[in-house]
Each structure stands twice: as C-alpha cells, then as structure tokens.
C-alpha positions in Angstrom: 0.0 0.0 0.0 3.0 2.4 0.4 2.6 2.6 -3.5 -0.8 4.2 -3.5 -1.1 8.0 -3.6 -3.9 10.4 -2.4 -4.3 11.1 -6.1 -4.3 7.3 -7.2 -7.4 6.7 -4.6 -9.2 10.0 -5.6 -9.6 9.3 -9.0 -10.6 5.8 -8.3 -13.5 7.1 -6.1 -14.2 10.3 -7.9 -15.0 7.8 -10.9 -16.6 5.2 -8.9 -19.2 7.6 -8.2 -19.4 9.3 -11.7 -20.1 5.4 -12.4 -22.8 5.1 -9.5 -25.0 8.0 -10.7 -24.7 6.8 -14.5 -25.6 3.0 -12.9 -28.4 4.2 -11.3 -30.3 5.9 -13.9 -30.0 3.6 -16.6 -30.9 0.6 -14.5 -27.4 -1.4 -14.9 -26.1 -3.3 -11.9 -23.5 -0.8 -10.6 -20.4 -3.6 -10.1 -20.4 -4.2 -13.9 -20.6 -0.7 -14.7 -17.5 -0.4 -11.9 -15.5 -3.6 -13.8 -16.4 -1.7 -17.5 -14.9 1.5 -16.1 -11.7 -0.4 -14.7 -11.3 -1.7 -17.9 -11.9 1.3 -19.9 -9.1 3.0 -17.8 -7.1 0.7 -18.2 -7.3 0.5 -22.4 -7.1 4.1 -22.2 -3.7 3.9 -20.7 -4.2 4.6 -17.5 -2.0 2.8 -14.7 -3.1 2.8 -11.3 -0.6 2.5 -8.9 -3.4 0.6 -6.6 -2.7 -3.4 -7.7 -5.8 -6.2 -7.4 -3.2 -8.5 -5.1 -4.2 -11.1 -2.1 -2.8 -8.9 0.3 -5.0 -5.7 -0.5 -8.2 -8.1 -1.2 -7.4 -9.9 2.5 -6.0 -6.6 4.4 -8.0 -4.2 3.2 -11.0 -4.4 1.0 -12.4 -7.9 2.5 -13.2 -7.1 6.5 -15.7 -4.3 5.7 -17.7 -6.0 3.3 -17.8 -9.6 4.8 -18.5 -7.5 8.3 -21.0 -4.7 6.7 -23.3 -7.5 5.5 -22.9 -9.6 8.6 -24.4 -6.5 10.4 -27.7 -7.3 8.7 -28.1 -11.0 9.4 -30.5 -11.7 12.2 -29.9 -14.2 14.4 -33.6 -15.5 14.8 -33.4 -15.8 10.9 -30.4 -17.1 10.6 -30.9 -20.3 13.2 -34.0 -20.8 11.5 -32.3 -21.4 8.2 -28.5 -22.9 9.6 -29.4 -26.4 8.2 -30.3 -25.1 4.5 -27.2 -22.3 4.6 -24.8 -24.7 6.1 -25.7 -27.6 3.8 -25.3 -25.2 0.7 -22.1 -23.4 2.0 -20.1 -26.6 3.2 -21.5 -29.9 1.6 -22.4 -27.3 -1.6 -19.0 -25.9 -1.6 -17.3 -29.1 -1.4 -19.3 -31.1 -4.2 -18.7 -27.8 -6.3 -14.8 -27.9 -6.0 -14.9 -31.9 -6.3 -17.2 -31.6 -9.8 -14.6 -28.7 -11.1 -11.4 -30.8 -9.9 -12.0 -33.8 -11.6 -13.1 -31.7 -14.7 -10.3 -30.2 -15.3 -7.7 -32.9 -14.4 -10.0 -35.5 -16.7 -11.1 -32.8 -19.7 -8.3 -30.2 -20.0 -5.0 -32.6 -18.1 -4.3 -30.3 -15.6 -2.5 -31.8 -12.7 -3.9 -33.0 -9.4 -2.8 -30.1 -7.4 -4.0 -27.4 -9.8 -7.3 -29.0 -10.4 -8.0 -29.5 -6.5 -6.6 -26.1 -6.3 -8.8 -24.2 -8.5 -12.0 -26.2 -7.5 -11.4 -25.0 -3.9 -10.6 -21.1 -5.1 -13.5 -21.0 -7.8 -16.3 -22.5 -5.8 -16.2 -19.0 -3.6 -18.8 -17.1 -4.6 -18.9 -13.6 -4.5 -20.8 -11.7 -1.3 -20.0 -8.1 -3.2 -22.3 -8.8 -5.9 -24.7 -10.9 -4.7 -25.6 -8.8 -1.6 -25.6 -5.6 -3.9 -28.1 -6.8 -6.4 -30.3 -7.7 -3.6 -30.5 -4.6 -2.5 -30.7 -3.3 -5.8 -33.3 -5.5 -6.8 -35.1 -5.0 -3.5 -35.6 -9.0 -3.7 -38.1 -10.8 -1.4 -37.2 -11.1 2.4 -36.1 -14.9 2.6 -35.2 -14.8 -1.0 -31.8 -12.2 0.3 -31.5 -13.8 3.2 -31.1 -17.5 1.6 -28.6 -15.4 -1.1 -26.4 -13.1 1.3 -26.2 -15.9 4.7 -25.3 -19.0 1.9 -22.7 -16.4 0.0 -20.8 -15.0 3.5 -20.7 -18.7 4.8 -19.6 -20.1 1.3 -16.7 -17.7 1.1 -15.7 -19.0 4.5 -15.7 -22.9 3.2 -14.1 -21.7 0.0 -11.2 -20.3 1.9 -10.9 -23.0 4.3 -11.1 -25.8 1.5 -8.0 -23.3 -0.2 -6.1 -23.3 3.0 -6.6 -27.0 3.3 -5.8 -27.8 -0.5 -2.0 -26.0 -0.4 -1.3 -27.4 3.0 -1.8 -31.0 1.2 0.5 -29.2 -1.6 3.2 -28.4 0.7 3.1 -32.0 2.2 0.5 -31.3 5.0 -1.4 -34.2 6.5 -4.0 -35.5 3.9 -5.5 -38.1 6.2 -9.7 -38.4 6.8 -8.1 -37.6 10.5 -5.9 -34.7 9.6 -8.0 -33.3 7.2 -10.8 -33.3 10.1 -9.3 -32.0 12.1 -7.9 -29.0 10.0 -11.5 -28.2 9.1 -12.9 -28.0 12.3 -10.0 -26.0 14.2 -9.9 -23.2 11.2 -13.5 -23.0 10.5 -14.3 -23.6 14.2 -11.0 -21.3 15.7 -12.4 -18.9 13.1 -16.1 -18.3 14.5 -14.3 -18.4 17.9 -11.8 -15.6 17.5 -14.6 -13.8 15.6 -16.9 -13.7 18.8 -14.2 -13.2 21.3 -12.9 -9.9 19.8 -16.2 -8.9 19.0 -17.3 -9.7 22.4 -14.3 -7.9 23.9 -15.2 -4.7 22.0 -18.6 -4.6 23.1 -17.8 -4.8 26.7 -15.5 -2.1 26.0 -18.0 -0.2 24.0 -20.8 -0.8 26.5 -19.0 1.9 28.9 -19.3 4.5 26.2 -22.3 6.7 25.0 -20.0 8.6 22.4 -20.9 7.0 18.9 -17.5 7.7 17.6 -16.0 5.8 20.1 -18.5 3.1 19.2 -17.8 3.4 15.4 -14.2 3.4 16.0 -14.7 0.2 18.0 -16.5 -1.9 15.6 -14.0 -0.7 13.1 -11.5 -3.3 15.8 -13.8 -5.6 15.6 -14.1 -6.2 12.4 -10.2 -5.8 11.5 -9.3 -6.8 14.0 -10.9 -10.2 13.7 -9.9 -11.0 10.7 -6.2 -9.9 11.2 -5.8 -11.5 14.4 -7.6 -14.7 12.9 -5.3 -14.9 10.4 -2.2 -14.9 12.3 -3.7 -17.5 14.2 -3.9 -19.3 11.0 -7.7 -19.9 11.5 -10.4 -18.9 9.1 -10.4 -15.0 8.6 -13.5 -14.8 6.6 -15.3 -16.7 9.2 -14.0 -14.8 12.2 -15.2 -11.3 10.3 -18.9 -13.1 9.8 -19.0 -13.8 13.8 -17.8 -10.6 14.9 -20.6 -8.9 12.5 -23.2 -10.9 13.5 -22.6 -10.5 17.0 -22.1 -6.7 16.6 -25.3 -6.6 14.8 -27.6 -8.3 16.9 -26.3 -8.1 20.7 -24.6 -4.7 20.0 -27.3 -3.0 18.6 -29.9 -1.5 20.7 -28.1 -3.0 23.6 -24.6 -2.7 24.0 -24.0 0.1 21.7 -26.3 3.6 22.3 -28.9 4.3 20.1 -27.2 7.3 18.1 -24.0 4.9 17.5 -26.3 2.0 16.5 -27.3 4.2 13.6 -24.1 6.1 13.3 -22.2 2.4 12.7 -24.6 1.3 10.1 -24.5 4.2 8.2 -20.5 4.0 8.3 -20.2 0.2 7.5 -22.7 1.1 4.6 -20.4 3.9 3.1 -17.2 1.7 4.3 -18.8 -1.2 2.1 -19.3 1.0 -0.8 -15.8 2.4 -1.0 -13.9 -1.3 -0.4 -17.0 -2.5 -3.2 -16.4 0.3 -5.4 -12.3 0.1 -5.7 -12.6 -3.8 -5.5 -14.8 -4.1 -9.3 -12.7 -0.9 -10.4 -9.1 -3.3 -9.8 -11.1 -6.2 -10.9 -11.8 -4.2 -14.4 -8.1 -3.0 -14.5 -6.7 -6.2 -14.1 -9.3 -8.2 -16.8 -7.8 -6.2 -19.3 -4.4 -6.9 -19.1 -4.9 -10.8 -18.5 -3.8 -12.8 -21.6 -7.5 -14.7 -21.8 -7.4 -15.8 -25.4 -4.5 -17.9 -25.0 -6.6 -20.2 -22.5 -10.0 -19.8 -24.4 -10.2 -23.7 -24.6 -9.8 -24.0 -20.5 -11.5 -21.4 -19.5 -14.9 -22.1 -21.7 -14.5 -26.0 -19.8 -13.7 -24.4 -16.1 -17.0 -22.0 -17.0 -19.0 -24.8 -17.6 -17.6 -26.9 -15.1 -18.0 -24.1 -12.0 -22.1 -23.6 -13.4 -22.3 -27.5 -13.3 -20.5 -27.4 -9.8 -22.9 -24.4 -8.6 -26.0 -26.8 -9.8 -25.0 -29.7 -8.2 -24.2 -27.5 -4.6 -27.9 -26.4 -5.4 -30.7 -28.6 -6.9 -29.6 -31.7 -4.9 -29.5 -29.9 -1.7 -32.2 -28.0 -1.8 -34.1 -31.2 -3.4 -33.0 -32.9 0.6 -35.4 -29.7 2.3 -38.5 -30.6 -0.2 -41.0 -31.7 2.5 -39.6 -29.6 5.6 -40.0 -25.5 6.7 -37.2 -24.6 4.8 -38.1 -25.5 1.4 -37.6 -23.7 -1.7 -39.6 -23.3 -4.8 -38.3 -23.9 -8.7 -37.4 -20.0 -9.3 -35.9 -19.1 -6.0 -33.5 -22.5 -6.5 -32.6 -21.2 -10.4 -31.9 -17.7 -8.9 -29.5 -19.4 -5.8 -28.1 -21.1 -9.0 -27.3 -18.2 -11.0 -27.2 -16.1 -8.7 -24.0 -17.7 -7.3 -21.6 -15.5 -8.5 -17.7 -15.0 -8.3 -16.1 -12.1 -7.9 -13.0 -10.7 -5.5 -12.3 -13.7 -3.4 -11.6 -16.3 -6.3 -9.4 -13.9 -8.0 -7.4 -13.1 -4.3 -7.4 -16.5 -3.8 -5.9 -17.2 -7.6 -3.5 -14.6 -7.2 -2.4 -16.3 -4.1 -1.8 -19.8 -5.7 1.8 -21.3 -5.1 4.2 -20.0 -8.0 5.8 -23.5 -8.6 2.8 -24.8 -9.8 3.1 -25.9 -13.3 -0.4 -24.5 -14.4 0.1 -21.7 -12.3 -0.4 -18.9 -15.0 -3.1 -20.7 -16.4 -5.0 -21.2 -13.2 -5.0 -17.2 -12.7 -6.1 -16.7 -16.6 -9.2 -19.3 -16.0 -10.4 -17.7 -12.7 -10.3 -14.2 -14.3 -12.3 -15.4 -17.1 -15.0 -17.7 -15.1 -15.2 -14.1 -13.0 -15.4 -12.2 -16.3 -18.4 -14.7 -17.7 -19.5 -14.4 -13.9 -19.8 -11.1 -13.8 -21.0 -10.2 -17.3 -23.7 -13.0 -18.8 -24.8 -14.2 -15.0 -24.5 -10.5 -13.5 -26.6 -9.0 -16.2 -29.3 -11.9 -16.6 -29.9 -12.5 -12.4 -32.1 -9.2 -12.2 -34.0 -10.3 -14.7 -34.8 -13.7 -12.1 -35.1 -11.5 -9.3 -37.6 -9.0 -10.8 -39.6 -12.5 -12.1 -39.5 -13.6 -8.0 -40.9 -10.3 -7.0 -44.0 -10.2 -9.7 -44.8 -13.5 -8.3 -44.5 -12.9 -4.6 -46.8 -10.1 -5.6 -49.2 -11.6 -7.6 -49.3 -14.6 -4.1 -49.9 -11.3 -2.1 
C-alpha cells in the first residue's frame, strides 16, 4: 500500500461515483458498470498504482464488506435457516470444488494439485455482488437472506477448503483424520476468534455513549478479527462473519447507544461501498491486461464446469429440504443457482496460488475469465430472475 497515492485513490472514487450515478439511472447493476470502467481505464492507458493483489483483497477491502453484511443477518433468521445455509455453504462448496477438480484434471490434463486447487478457489462465490443486487433488486425477504447468509458462509468454506488444499500441496497431513481436524480447528477457531474480539469490544464499547467511540470500535472488531484470525492461522472470513453478527444483533440497541447504533450502520454502509467500489474498479483494470485468449479452450470447460459445480451444490441440496419448513420453490432454487456468483475472493485466492505450480499462470487466466463470464452474462441476466420472483411474490400477495 506504500505505493498508493492520495491522487491514485481519488480518482478511483471520484470515478466510482461518476459510475454510481450513471448506474443508477439507466438501471445497470453498478459492479459491472464499476468492472467496464476499470477496464476502460485501463485501455485508455491509465495505470493505477493501486494493484488487485491477495494482500489488498485480505488486508483491506475484505473485512468491511464480509463485516457490513454480517451487520444485517438476524440471528432469529439465521438459526432458522442454519441447516439449509450450512448444507449449501459446506456440503455445496465441497461437491462444487470436487465436480470442477475432476473436470479439469479429466477434460483439459491439468495436474492433481491445480485441479483440486482451482475447485477449492473458484467455488467461492462472490458476497459483493450478490448482496448488492439484492439490495438493488429490492428481492423478497427470505429470497436475500437465503442469497447473502449461503454467499458470506460459502466464502468462508471456499477459503478454508483453499487453506486445506495448499497445506496437502506443501506436504500437509492428507489423512480423513488430519483433514478433520484441519477443518474444524480453522472453521471452528475462526467463528471463535470472531466472537471473542467482538465480544471484547462490546464490553468495551458498553462503557461509552459517544458513537464515535463506538464506530471506531466496531471498526476493531471487524479488523481486527480477521487480522488477528489470520495470524492465528484460522479462518479469517469466518472470524469477520462472527464478529458482525454479534455486533449486529447483541450490539445493537443493547450494548452500543442508540445514536452509535445508527451512526455504525451508516459507516459500514459507506465503508462497504468504497472497499466495493475500488474492489470491481481493480477487478476491471486487471481483466484487461490478463492474456485470456490464449486459455479460451480451458477457460470455456472451467465455466462450464463451475455452473455444473454451482447446480450440483444447489438442486440436490435443496431437493434434501422438499417436505420440511425450509423448502424452496423452482425459481428461488434457479436464482440461488445463477445467482451464485464470483467475484474478488476467487481472484485473491488465484493470485495467491503457489508459484511452482506448473499451471500456475493458467490457473490465474481461467479464474479471471470464469469471473469475467460471472460477472457479465450471469451479473446481467440474475435481475431479470429477481424482478420475475418479485412479480410473483406479488401476484401470491
């Protein structure tokens, strides 16, 4: 970050915004209109001196986001709906990154560790984009719920499956034992550090009526999670989802004061919006640079293979809930289909893959091109679902 200027950062904003206004009015989901403008700026010569790498993705841009839209998931909600979100976040994100694997090791002769390796990476799909056309789309109540809980949790098993994947790589333990016990100590640790810090902060918060004391401590908590998660080498993403849950729903109208409960949404909201807006704009930059048409043939298969990944974490699932409280109809299972997304985590977690792998360069050109077709054909087309799932809801009503 010592590389990035006032003036690098201004622009970027000043033309996320121009891009927000022009979004807005002519009805165009504003993250594509964000990756169009990086990649405009980027033909035009422009160089930003603000890099899409893991380190600004992780450090930076992640904790707000994953921690803003953790604010907003109620607990009563989300126990409710734990076995549908965890089945489609774990078991989903697991058969997805299995389907993609074996794909590309069988269809395109990658080897072993890249396959596993990009299945684990790709099937993260992308909370940015999903939560954002929900509230775009002003999508029916369970309907955004199912979408943003099942993407936040999904990015957490993505990552954890990642972590696991280069650990085998490096010459990890592989066993059903080891790999148990990986899994449940970095999902598990994760949630854990997630609620302690956020717990901690409360307390501390809880002696203050001054709501930018209370801003500023939330701000802790959510960086802090995920920072101090991390160096634990425990799930990061998963820490950041506890500590905004716990801030939203036991902080709010209890431990925090009423003027700093509303003073901290309104800050996560414009703290999401700049880490959203510079995330699509270096996501944009960095798709026009990437050498996609010399991996057309692999990346049309690893398309194909994450959508028939994303159906299989879906229909089957989903298909398990038929008879119970939590089942879904046909549309609002095509729309958590489609609607599954990738976006900033798949690419961080691409751009982090180890150097000496053999397919490494080709690994990073297929995830930027299943992100390009992501965001593009399935970012433009989803609205469409979601206005379809509103008429009805309102013809039901």
């Amino acid at each position: 970050m010592h590389h990035v200027d006032v003036v690098t950062l201004g622009l970027l904003l000043f033309v996320a915004c121009l891009v927000a206004i022009v979004t807005r009015r002519v009805g165009l989901p504003y993250a594509i209109g964000l990756v169009v403008a990086g990649i405009a700026l980027s033909l035009f010569g422009y160089e930003s001196r603000l890099v899409l790498t893991p380190e600004i993705i992780f450090t930076f841009l992640l904790p707000p986001l994953i921690f803003e839209a953790a604010l907003h998931l109620g607990w009563g909600q989300f126990k409710r709906e734990t076995p549908l979100v965890l089945s489609m976040a774990f078991v989903g994100t697991l058969l997805s990154a299995v389907v993609v694997a074996g794909g590309m090791h069988w269809l395109i002769g990658w080897g072993w560790q890249a396959s596993l390796l990009f299945g684990s990476l790709i099937a993260a799909t992308d909370p940015v984009s999903v939560i954002a056309m929900m509230k775009e789309q002003n999508a029916e109540k369970r309907l955004r719920f199912l979408m943003e809980a099942e993407s936040i949790v999904n990015d957490g098993a993505a990552a954890v499956l990642f972590t696991l994947v280069v650990a085998w790589i490096a010459g990890g333990d592989m066993s059903a034992g080891g790999v148990t016990l990986s899994l449940v100590v970095t999902a598990g640790g994760g949630v854990l550090c997630g609620l302690l810090v956020a717990g901690l902060v409360l307390i501390i918060a809880g002696g203050s009526d001054d709501h930018l004391v209370e801003i500023t401590l939330t701000m802790l908590a959510a960086y802090g999670s995920f920072l101090i998660a991390e160096k634990l080498h425990v799930s990061g993403v998963l820490a950041t989802l506890a500590a905004g849950m716990l801030v939203g729903n036991w902080g709010r109208g209890r431990r925090l004061s009423d003027a700093g409960g509303e003073a901290m949404i309104r800050f996560w909201a414009f703290a999401a919006f700049l880490a959203n807006s510079v995330v699509f704009l270096l996501i944009g930059s960095r798709e026009a640079t990437q050498p996609l048409v010399g991996y057309l043939l692999p990346a049309a298969v690893g398309t194909a293979l994450v959508l028939a990944g994303r159906a299989i974490a879906v229909y089957p699932i989903t298909w398990l809930f038929r008879r119970s409280a939590l089942a879904t109809d046909r549309l609002t299972q095509h729309i958590l289909f489609w609607g599954g997304l990738r976006g900033a985590l798949a690419l961080a977690l691409a751009l982090a893959a180890p150097t000496a792998l053999p397919e490494h360069d080709a690994l990073i050109g297929v995830a930027f091109a299943v992100v390009a077709f992501s965001i593009f054909v399935q970012g433009l087309t989803v609205p469409a679902l979601l206005r379809r799932s509103r008429a009805s809801q309102d013809d039901v009503a």
